[in-house]
PLY file of the C-alpha trace (Angstrom):
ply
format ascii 1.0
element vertex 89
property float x
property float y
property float z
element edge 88
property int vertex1
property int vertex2
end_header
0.00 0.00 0.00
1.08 3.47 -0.93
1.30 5.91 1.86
0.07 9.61 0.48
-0.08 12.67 1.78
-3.23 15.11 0.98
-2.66 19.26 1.13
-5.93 21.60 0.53
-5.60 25.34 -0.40
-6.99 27.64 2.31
-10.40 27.68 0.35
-10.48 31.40 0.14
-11.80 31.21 -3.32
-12.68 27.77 -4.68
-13.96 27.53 -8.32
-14.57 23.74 -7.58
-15.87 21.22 -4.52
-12.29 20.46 -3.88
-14.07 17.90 -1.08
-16.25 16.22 -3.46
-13.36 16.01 -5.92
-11.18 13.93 -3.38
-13.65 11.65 -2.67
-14.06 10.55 -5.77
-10.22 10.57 -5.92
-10.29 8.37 -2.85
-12.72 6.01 -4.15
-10.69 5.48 -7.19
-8.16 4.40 -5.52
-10.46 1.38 -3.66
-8.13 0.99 -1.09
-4.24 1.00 -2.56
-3.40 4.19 -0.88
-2.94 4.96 2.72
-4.22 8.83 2.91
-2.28 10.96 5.25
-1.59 14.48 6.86
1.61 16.20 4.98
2.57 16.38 8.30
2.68 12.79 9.27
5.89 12.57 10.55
5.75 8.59 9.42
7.06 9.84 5.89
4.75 9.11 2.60
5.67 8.36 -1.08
3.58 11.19 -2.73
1.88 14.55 -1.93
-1.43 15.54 -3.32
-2.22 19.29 -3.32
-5.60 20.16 -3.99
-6.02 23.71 -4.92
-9.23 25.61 -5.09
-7.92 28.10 -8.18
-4.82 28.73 -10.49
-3.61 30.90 -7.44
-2.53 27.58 -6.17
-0.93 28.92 -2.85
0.36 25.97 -0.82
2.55 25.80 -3.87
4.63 28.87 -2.86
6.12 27.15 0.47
6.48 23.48 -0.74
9.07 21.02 0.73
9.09 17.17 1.01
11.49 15.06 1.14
13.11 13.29 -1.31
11.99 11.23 -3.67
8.52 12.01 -2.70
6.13 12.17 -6.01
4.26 15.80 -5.79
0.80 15.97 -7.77
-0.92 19.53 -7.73
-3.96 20.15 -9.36
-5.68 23.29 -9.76
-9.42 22.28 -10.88
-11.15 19.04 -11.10
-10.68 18.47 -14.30
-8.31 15.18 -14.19
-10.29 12.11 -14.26
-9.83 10.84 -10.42
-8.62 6.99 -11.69
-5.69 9.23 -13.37
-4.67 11.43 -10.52
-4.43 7.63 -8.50
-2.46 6.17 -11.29
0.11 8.94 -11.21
0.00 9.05 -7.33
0.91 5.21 -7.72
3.96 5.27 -10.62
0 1
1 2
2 3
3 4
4 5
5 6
6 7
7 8
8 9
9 10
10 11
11 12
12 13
13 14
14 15
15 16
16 17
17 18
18 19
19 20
20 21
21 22
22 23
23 24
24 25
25 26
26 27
27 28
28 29
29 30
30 31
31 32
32 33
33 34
34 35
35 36
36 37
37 38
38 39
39 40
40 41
41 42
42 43
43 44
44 45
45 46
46 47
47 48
48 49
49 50
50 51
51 52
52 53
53 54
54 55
55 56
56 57
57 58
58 59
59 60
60 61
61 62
62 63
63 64
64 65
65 66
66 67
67 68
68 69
69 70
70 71
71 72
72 73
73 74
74 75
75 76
76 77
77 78
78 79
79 80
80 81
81 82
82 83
83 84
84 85
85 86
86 87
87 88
């Protein structure tokens, strides 16, 4: 099982149900990833960043470690069984 990390934008102006969106994400994945804080201090494999608009702030102040796989998306526009294929490479 993957172990991912999941990072929302402060919401201040969402053009999208950035919620809804990573359930479906979530249920794409039927159970091969682990979903975590970015803080988990267990370490992950991959970082998703869900941003709310092309403002895309938790961007700006990014660090992981390394070799950790970051995915940012900035609309809900990527079919969810992609975003879990690339969170899984």
């Amino acid at each position: 099982m993957r172990k991912v990390a999941l990072k929302y934008c402060g919401g201040c102006n969402p053009a999208f149900d950035r919620v809804a969106y990573f359930n479906e994400i979530k249920s794409a994945a039927r159970g091969l990833i682990d979903w975590v804080r970015s803080d988990d201090e267990e370490g992950f494999q991959a970082l998703l960043i869900i941003n709310g608009c092309n403002t895309a702030c938790p961007e700006r102040d990014l660090t992981c470690g390394q070799g950790v796989r970051v995915l940012s998306l900035r609309n809900n526009e990527m079919e969810p069984d992609r975003v879990v294929e690339i969170l899984l490479e």
